[in-house]
MARDREN-67767 format. One record per residue (C-alpha): residue in one letter; y, x, z negated. Coordinates in steps of 0.1 Angstrom, whole numbers, plus 2048, in hexadecimal, padded with zeros to 3 digits. Example, Ala and Ser with C-alpha at 12.3 -4.5 7.8 and 13.67 -1.06 7.14 Angstrom:
a7D387B7B2 s7F58897B9 
END
This chain:
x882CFB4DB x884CF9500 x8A6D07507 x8A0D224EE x881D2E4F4 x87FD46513 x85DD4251E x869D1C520 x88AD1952B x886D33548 x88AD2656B x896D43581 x887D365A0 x875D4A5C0 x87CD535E4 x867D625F9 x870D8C607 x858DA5616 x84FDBF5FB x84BDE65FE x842DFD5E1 x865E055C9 x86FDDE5CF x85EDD15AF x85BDDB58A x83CDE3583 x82ADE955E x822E0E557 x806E20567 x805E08585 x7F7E175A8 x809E075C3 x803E0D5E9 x80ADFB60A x7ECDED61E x7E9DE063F x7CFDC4642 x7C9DC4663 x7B6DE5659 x79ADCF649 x792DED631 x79BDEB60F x77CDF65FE x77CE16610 x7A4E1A60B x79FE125E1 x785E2C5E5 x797E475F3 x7B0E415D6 x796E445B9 x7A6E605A9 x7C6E4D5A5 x7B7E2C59D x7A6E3E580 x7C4E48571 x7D7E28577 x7D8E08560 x7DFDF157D x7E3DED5A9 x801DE25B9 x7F3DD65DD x810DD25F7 x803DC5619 x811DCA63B x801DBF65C x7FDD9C64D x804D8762C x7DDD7C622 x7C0D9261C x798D8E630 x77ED8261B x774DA9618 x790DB460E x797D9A5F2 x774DA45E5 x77BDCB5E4 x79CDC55CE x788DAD5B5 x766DC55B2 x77DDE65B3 x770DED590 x749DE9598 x74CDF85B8 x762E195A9 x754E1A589 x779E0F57B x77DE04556 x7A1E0C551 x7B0DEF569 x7C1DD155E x7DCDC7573 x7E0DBF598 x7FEDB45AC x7F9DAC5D0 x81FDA55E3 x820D94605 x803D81601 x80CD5D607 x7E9D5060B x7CAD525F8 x7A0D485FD x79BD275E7 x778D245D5 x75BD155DF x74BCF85C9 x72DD015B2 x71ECE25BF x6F7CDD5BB x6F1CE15E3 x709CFE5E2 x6F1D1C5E5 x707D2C5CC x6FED3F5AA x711D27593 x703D0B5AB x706CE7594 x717CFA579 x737CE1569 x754CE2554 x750CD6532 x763CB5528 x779C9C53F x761C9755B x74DCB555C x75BCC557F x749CDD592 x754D0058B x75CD155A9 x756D365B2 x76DD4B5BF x768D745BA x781D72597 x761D68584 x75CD8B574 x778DA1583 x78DDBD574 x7ACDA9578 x7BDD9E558 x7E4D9C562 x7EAD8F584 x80AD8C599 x804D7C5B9 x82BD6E5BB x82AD6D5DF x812D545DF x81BD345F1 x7FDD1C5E4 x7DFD1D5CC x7BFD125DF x7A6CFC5CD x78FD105B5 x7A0D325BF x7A2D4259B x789D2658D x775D3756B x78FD5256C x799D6B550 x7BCD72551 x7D5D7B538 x7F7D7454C x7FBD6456B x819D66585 x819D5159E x843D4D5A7 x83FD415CC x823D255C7 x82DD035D0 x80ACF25CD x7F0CFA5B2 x7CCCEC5C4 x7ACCDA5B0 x7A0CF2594 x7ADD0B5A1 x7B1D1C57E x79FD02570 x781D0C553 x78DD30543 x787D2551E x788D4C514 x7A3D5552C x7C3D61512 x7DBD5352A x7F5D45512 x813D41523 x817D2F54C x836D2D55F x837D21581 x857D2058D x850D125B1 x831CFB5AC x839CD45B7 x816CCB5B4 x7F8CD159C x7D8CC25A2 x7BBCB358F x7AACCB576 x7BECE6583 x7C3CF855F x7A8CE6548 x79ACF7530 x7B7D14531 x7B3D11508 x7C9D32500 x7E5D20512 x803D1A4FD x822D1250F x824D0952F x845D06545 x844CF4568 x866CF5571 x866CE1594 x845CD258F x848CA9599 x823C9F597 x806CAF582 x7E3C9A58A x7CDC97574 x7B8CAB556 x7CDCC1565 x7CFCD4545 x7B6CBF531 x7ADCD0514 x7C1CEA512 x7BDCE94EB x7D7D054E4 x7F2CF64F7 x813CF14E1 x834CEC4FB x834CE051E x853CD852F x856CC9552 x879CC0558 x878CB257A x850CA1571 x84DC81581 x829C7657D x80DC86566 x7EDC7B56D x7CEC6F556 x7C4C8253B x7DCCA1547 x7DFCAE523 x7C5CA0510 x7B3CAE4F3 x7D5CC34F0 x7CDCC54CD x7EACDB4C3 x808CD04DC x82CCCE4C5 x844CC04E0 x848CB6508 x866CB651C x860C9A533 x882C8E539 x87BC7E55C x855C75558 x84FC5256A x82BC4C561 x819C56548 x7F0C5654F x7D1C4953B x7C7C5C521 x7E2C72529 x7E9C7E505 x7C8C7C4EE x7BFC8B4CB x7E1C9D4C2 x7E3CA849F x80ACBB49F x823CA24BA x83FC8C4A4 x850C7B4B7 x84BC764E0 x86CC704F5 x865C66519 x88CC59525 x87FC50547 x85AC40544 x854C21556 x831C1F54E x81BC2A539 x7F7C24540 x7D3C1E52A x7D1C3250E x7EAC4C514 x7F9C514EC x7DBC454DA x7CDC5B4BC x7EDC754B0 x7E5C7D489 x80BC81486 x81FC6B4A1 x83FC5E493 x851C504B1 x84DC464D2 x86FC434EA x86FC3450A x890C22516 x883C1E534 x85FC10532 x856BEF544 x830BF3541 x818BFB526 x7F9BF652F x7D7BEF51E x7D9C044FC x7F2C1A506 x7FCC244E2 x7E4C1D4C9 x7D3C2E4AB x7EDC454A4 x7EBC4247C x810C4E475 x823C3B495 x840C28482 x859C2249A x854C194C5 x879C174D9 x86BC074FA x88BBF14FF x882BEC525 x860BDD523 x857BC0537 x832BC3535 x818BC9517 x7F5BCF51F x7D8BC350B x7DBBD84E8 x7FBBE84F4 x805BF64CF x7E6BE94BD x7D8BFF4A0 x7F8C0F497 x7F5C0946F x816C1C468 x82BC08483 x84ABFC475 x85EBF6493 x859BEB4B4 x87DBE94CF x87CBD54E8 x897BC64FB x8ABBA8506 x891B97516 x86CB8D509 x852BA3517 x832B95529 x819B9C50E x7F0B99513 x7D4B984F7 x7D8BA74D7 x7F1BBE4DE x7FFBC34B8 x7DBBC24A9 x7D9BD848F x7FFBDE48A x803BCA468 x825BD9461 x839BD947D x857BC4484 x861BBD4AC x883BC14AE x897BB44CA x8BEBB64DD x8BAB904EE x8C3B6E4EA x8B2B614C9 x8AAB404DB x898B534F6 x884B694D9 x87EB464C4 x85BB444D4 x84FB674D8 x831B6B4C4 x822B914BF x802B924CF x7E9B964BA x7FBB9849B x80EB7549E x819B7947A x835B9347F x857B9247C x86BB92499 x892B98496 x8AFBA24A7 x8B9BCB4AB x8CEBCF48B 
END
């Protein structure tokens, strides 16, 4: 699926050049014009272009004089609609802007309108606003971009997003948009993403983070919709990062070093789950799949307290690397059939194999040094060499 798919497999990278109208591609019916911003008068220069913006479908905004627009300025783009009495806009690309305002908190001493207003679900962040709340803007290309500020497009509406320059994706900064239709994100230069960054994006679907090495966490927490992510060069994804990803089908982790609590959470459509370089794998993090075959993790030294558990179709775990197994490591797995381990008896702590009638611990050591390993929790089952 991911080498097929081009949504998924894409990975053209970004470099930064100074844009002029004619350089891009732009959809039909696009307005585009150069601006300088040391000018400090957008609103009145949108105005003087009312005719065309009311025959236009979308603004192409190319700045000169400076790569980040004044708090006025940034307002006039977003409230163009209100302000001209525009209905037909939908899509705005701004080139040469490398920096953007962030959002400020809706915290209860705030002064703001949405003042103590919060996220559902995870732990009920703030929302931020920002000016995107109730814009026009419904397909944005900002690909010159070099970072997302905390809360800049929190509560936001879009469709499609481009964003080809962004290394760093800040603290919800498109976090809460339960009605946005944004389906599909690539984000070819982010490193970073950071807690709740995308919760609550439930229209998202596939998601591609090419160069991404860390993704905090609920960073997309309950982004029900969601079916493929891939993060090839992944090495850490935080707690709860997709959880409640009801409808997820696969992952391309293929370098993912830790593995968060609660990271994975009431799945309904992942088979199998192949993670070839986890080391650990913290509390809860594959616990309730309705259709979880397989678990395989060659790598894995640590599984900690209920790591995978409750997953009422798991027959078969490969974790031939294990050297420690929390409390109720694989407990509550009544399908299990097969547990891997490796040459050398794991540390095991309390009741670890509770719950797991059928499984059989298989093992590729010395049958002397496996003579006295007893499952935890389950002391009754077999334990035999790898056929």
């Amino acid at each position: 699926m991911f080498a097929n798919d081009p949504d998924l497999r894409r990975n053209d990278g970004y470099s930064y050049r100074a844009g002029k109208p004619g350089d891009h591609q732009l959809a039909e019916g696009t307005l585009a014009f150069q601006y300088d911003v040391t000018a400090n008068a957008l609103k009145a220069r949108l105005a003087e272009r009312k005719p065309e913006l009311a025959k236009a479908t979308g603004i192409a905004l190319y700045l000169t004089g400076g790569t980040a627009l004044s708090d006025g300025d940034l307002a006039a783009l977003q409230g163009v609609h209100r302000d001209l009495g525009l209905g037909n806009l939908s899509r705005l690309y701004v080139y040469n802007l490398r920096s953007i305002q962030g959002g400020r908190e809706c915290t209860p001493a705030s002064g703001l309108p949405c003042a103590g207003q919060q996220a559902r679900g995870g732990k009920f962040p703030y929302l931020w606003h920002n000016g995107w709340w109730d814009t026009w803007v419904k397909q944005l290309v900002l690909d010159d971009l070099d970072a997302v500020p905390d809360g800049a497009f929190s509560n936001h509406n879009f469709s499609e997003v481009s964003l080809r320059g962004a290394r760093s994706i800040g603290v919800m900064a498109f976090g809460h948009a339960p009605y946005a239709k944004l389906s599909v994100l690539y984000l070819p230069s982010v490193e970073t993403i950071a807690h709740d960054a995308f919760r609550r994006n439930q229209y998202l679907v596939k998601v591609n983070l090419p160069n991404a090495t860390r993704v905090d966490d609920f960073a997309f927490d309950d982004a029900s919709r969601l079916q493929y992510f891939t993060a090839p060069q992944l090495r850490r994804l935080g707690r709860n990062a997709l959880n409640d990803s009801h409808e997820l089908v696969s992952v391309n982790l293929p370098k993912l070093e830790y593995l968060g609590i609660n990271c994975f959470d009431l799945n309904h459509k992942l088979i199998g789950l192949r993670l070839p370089a986890l080391t650990e794998m913290d509390k809860n993090a594959v616990t309730g799949f309705s259709n979880l075959r397989w678990v395989h993790a060659p790598r894995l030294t640590t599984v900690w307290h209920n790591a995978i558990t409750n997953n009422a179709k798991l027959t078969t775990v490969v974790i031939p690397g294990v050297t420690r197994l929390g409390p109720g490591a694989v407990q509550g797995n009544p399908a299990l059939t097969a547990v891997y381990l490796g040459s050398t008896p794991p540390r095991q702590e309390a009741d670890v194999f509770t719950g797991s009638p059928m499984a059989t611990v298989y093992h590729t050591g010395d049958p002397v040094a496996w003579a006295t390993f007893k499952p935890s929790g389950n002391p009754g089952l077999a334990v035999r060499p790898k056929p």
